[in-house]
C-alpha positions as CSV (number, residue, x, y, z in Angstrom):
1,X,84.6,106.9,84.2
2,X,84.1,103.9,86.3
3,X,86.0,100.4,85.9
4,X,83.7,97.3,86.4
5,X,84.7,93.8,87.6
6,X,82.5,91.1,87.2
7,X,83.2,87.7,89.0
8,X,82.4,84.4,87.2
9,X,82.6,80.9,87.7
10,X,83.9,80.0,84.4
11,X,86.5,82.6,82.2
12,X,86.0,81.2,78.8
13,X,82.3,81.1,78.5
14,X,82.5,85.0,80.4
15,X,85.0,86.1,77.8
16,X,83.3,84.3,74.7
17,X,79.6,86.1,75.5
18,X,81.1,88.8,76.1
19,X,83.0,88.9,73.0
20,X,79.4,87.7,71.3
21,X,78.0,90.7,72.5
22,X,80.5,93.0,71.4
23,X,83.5,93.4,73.6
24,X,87.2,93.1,72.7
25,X,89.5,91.5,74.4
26,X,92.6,93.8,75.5
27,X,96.0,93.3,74.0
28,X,97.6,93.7,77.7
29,X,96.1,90.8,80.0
30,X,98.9,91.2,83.1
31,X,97.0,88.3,85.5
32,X,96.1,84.4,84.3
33,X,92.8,84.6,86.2
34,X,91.6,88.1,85.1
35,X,90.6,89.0,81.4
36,X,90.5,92.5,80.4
37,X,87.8,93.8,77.8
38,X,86.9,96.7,76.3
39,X,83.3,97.4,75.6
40,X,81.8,99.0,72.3
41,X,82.9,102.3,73.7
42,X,86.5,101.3,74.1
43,X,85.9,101.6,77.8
44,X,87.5,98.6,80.0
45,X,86.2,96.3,82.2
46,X,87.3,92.7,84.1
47,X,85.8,89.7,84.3
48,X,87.6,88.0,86.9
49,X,87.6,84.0,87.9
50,X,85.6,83.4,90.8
51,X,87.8,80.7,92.5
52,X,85.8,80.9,95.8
């Protein structure tokens, strides 16, 4: 299994679409920037706060 991260510019919007297209958020989010999901599957992934 692979473990994706995807940057974005804005964490909300990220989390909300992705949530929209059917992931779930994690119960265990350890960094402020960094949201863990789960997709369909129940396989994990990041979307991670580009800051750059």
């Amino acid at each position: 299994m692979m473990h994706f991260d995807f940057q974005v510019g804005d964490l909300d919007s990220a989390v909300a679409e992705a949530v929209a297209l059917g992931a779930t958020p994690a119960e265990d989010q350890p960094q402020e920037n960094v949201r863990v999901l789960l997709d369909p599957a129940g396989h994990p992934f990041c979307l991670c706060l580009d800051e750059g």
